[in-house]
C-alpha positions as CSV (number, residue, x, y, z in Angstrom):
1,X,4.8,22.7,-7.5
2,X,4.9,21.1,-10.9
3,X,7.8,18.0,-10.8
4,X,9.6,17.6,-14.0
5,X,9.0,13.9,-14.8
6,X,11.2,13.7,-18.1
7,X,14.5,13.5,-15.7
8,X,13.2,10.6,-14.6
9,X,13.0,9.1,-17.5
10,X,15.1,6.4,-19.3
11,X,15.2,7.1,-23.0
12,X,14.8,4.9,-25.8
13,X,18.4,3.1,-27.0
14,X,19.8,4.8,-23.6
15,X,22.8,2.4,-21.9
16,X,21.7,3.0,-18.6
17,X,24.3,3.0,-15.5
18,X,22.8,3.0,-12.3
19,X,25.6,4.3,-10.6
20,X,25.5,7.5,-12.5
21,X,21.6,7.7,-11.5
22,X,21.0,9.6,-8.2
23,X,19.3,7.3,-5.0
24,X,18.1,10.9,-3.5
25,X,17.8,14.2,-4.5
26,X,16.8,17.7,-3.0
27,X,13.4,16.9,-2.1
28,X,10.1,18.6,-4.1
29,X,8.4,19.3,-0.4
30,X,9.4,21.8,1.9
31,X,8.3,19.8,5.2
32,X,6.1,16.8,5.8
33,X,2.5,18.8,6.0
34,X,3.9,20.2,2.6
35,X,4.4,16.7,1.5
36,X,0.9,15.5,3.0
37,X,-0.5,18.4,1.0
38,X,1.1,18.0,-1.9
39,X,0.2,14.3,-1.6
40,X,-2.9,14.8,-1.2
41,X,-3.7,17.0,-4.2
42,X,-2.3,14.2,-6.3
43,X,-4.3,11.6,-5.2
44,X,-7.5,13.7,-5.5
45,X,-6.5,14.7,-9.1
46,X,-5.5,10.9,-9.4
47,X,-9.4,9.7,-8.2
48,X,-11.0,12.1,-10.7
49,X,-8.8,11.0,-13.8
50,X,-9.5,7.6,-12.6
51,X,-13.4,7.8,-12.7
52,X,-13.0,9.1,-16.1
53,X,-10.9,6.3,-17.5
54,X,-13.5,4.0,-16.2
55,X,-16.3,6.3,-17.7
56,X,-14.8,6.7,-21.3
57,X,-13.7,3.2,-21.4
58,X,-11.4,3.8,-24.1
59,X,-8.0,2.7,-22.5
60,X,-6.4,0.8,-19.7
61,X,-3.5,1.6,-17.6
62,X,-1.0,-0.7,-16.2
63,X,1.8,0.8,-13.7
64,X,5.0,-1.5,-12.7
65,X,7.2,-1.6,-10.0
66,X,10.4,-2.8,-10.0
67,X,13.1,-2.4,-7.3
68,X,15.3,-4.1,-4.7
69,X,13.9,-5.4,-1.1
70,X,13.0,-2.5,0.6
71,X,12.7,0.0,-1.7
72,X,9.4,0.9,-0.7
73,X,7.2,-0.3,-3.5
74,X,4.3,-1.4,-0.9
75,X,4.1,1.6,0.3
76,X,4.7,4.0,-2.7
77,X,1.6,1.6,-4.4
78,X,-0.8,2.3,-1.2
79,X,-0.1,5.6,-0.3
80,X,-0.4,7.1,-4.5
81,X,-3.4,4.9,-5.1
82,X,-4.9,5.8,-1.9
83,X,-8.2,7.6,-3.1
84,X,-8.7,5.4,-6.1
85,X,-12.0,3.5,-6.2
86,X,-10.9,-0.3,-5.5
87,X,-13.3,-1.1,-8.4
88,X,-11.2,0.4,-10.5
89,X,-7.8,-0.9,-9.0
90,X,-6.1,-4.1,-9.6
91,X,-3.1,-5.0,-7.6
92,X,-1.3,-8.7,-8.7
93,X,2.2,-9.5,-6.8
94,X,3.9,-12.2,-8.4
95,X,6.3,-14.1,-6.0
96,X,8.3,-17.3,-7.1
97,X,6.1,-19.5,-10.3
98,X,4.1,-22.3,-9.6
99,X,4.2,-26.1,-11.1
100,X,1.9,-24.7,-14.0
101,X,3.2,-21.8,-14.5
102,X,6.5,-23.0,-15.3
103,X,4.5,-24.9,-17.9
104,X,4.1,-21.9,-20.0
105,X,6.4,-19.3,-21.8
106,X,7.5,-16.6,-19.1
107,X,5.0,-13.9,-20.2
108,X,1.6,-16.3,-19.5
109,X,1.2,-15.7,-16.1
110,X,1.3,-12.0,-16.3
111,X,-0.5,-11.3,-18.9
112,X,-3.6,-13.4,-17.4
113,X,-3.6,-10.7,-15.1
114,X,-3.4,-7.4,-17.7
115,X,-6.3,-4.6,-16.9
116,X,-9.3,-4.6,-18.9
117,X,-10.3,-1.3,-20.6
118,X,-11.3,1.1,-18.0
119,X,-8.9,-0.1,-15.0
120,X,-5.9,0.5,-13.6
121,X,-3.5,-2.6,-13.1
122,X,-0.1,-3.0,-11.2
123,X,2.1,-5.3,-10.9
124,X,4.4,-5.7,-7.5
125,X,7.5,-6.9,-9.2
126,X,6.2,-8.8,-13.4
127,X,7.4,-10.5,-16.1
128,X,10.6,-8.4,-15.8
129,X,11.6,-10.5,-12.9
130,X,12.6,-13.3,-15.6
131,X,15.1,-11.1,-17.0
132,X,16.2,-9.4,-13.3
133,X,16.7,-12.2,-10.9
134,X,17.0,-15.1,-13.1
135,X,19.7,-13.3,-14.9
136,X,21.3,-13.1,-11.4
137,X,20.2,-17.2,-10.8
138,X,20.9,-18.5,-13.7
139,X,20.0,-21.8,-11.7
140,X,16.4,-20.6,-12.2
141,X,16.4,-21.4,-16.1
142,X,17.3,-25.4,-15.3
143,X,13.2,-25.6,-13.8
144,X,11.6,-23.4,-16.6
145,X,11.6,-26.4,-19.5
146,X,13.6,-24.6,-22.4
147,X,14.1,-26.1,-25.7
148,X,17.9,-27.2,-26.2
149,X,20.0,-24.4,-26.8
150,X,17.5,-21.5,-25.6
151,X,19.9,-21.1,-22.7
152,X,22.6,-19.7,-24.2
153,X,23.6,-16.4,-23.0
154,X,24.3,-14.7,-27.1
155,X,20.6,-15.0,-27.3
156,X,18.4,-16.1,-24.1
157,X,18.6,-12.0,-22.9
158,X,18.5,-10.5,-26.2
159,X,15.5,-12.8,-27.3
160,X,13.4,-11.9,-24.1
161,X,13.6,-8.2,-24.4
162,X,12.6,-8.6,-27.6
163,X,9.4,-10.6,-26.9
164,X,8.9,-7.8,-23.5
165,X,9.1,-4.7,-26.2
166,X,6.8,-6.8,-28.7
167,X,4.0,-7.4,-25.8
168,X,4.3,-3.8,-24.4
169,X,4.3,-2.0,-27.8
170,X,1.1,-4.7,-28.5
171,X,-0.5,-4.0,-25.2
172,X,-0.1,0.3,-26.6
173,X,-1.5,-0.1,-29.8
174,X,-4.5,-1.7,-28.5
175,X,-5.5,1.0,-25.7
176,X,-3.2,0.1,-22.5
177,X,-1.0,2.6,-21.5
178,X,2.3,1.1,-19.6
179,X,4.1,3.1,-17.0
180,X,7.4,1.3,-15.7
181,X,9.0,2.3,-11.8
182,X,12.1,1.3,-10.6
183,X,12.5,2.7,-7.3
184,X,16.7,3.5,-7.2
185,X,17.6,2.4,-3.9
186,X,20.9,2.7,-2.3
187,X,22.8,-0.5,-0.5
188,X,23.0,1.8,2.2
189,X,19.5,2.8,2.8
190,X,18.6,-0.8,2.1
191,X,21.0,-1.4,5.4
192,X,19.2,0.8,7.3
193,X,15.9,0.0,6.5
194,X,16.8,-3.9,7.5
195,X,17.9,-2.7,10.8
196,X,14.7,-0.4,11.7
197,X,12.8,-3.9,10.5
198,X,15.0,-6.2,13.0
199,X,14.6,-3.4,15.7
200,X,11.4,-2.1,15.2
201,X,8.9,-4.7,16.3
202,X,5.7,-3.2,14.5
203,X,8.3,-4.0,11.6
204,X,9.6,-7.3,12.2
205,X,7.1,-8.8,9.9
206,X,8.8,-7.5,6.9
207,X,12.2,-8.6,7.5
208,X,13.2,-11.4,5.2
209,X,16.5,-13.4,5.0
210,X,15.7,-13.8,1.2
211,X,16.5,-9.7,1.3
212,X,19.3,-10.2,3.3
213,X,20.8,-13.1,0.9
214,X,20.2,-10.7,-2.3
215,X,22.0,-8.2,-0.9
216,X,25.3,-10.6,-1.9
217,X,24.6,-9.8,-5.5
218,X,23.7,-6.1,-5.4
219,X,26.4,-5.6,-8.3
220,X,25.0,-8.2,-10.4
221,X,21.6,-6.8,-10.0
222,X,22.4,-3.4,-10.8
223,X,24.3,-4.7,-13.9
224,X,21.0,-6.4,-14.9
225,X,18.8,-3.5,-14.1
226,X,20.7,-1.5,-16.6
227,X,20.8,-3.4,-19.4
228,X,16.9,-4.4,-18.8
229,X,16.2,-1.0,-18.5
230,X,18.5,0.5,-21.9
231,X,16.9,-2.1,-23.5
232,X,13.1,-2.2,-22.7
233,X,12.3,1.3,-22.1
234,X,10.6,2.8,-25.2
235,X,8.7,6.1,-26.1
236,X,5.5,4.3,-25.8
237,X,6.3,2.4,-22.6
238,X,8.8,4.0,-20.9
239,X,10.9,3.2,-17.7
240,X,11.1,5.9,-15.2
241,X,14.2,5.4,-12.1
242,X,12.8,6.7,-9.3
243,X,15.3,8.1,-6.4
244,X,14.1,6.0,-3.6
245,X,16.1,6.9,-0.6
246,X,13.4,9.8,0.3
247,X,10.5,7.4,0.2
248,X,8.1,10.8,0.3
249,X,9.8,12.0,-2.4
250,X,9.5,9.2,-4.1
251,X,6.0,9.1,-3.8
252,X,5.6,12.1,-5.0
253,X,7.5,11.8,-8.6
254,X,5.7,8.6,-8.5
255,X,2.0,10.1,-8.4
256,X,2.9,12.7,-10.9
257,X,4.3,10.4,-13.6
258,X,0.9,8.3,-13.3
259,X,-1.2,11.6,-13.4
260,X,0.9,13.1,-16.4
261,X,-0.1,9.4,-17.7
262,X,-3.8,9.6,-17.0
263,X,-3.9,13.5,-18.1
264,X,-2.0,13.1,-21.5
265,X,-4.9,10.4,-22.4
266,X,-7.5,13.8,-22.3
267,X,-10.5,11.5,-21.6
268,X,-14.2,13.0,-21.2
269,X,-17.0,11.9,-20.2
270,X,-19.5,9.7,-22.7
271,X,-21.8,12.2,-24.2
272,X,-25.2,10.9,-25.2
273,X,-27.3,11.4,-28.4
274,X,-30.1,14.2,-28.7
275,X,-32.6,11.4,-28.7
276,X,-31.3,10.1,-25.0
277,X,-31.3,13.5,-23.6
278,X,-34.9,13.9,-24.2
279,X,-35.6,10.3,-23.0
280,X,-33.6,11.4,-19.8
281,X,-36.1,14.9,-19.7
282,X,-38.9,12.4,-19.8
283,X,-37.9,10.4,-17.2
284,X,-37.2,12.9,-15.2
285,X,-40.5,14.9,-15.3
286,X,-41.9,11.3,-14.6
287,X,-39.5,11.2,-11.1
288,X,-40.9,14.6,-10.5
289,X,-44.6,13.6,-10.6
């Protein structure tokens, strides 16, 4: 089964309210050894477009995931990525900036981490999160050095997405290819997923009272989701919402949006010159003496 990416996706100039914007939706698998098959197709298609990208060397990928505590990034990044080769897979997770990083614009830090030609990179939360939670904690802004008057709300906001779009349409003009997640997740879910982590003791690791905290400004953070996401998502690097109550499901529109990425590149493999292939012949009727 084909799944239909494009309602997924957030057009360009689109005002974007997430309450309009489903959390789950009738699900593309008909039972879960459907889903581990259909799963498992993707990520086998994923590890051959993979080993091409690395062979032709051409472009670079970089996937980010965006989305409230408990979403089920983690786990939508390990279980689609599964069979890639780790050579060819970069993972950063940026938490809260350090001393030096607050020392440079709010796009440094990321971009030292970008994919080189060939790779596949992904961030676990980016640069967006200086226009997501510092939006929400305004606070935030007092610690990042700004020059007098930056701070001011008519043109802080405006004057970020502008500098996001410029790097991202940059980034696609020069061979990387940007695919941008926000896994939709309800309050609700969210609840329930904090409880199976408080009373689930495999799980009670994951539980943070950082989550719990957040969950005080879910309104402000859906209003700053969409306006980041009407304003940053473009027909070069779009932003995709993601229903992320079904966290199958969600891998699964997940996987296909990065393989109609990779596929819609139409790499190949390098081809040599006539004068290699006879140097190869040579060499090989030297191997088979």
């Amino acid at each position: 089964m084909k799944i239909d990416a494009e309602g997924f996706r957030v057009r360009e100039g689109d005002d974007v309210a997430l309450g309009k914007w489903p959390t789950r939706i009738e699900p593309v698998y008909r039972s879960k050894e459907h889903y581990r098959e259909l799963l498992a197709d993707h990520v086998s298609r994923l590890s051959a477009q993979q080993r091409l990208l690395y062979a032709s060397n051409r472009h670079a990928v970089l996937l980010i995931f965006q989305a409230m505590d408990a979403a089920g990034k983690d786990g939508a990044i390990r279980h689609v990525m599964s069979g890639v080769n780790p050579q060819g897979c970069q993972v950063f997770s940026f938490k809260h900036p350090s001393p030096t990083e607050l020392q440079h614009d709010f796009l440094w830090r990321t971009t030292r981490d970008l994919p080189e030609r060939g790779r596949i990179g992904i961030f676990n939360r980016s640069y967006y999160e200086e226009v997501l939670i510092v939006r929400v904690h305004r606070d935030i802004l007092s610690n990042e050095g700004l020059p007098d008057g930056a701070e001011d709300d008519k043109t802080l906001w405006r004057e970020r997405y502008r500098s996001i779009r410029n790097l991202e349409r940059h980034l696609h003009v020069n061979g990387t290819r940007i695919v941008k997640f926000f896994l939709h997740l309800s309050k609700e879910e969210q609840r329930r997923r904090f409880l199976a982590r408080i009373d689930e003791p495999e799980k009670n690791w994951k539980f943070s009272t950082a989550g719990m905290e957040e969950r005080k400004f879910w309104k402000q953070y859906m209003k700053a989701y969409g306006e980041c996401l009407g304003a940053t998502s473009t027909d070069e690097c779009p932003w995709y919402v993601v229903p992320a109550d079904d966290k199958e499901n969600a891998r699964l529109i997940v996987s296909q949006i990065v393989l109609d990425t990779l596929e819609g590149l139409r790499m190949a493999y390098p081809q040599v010159s006539e004068a290699r292939r006879r140097e190869l012949l040579e060499i090989r009727t030297q191997l088979e003496k």
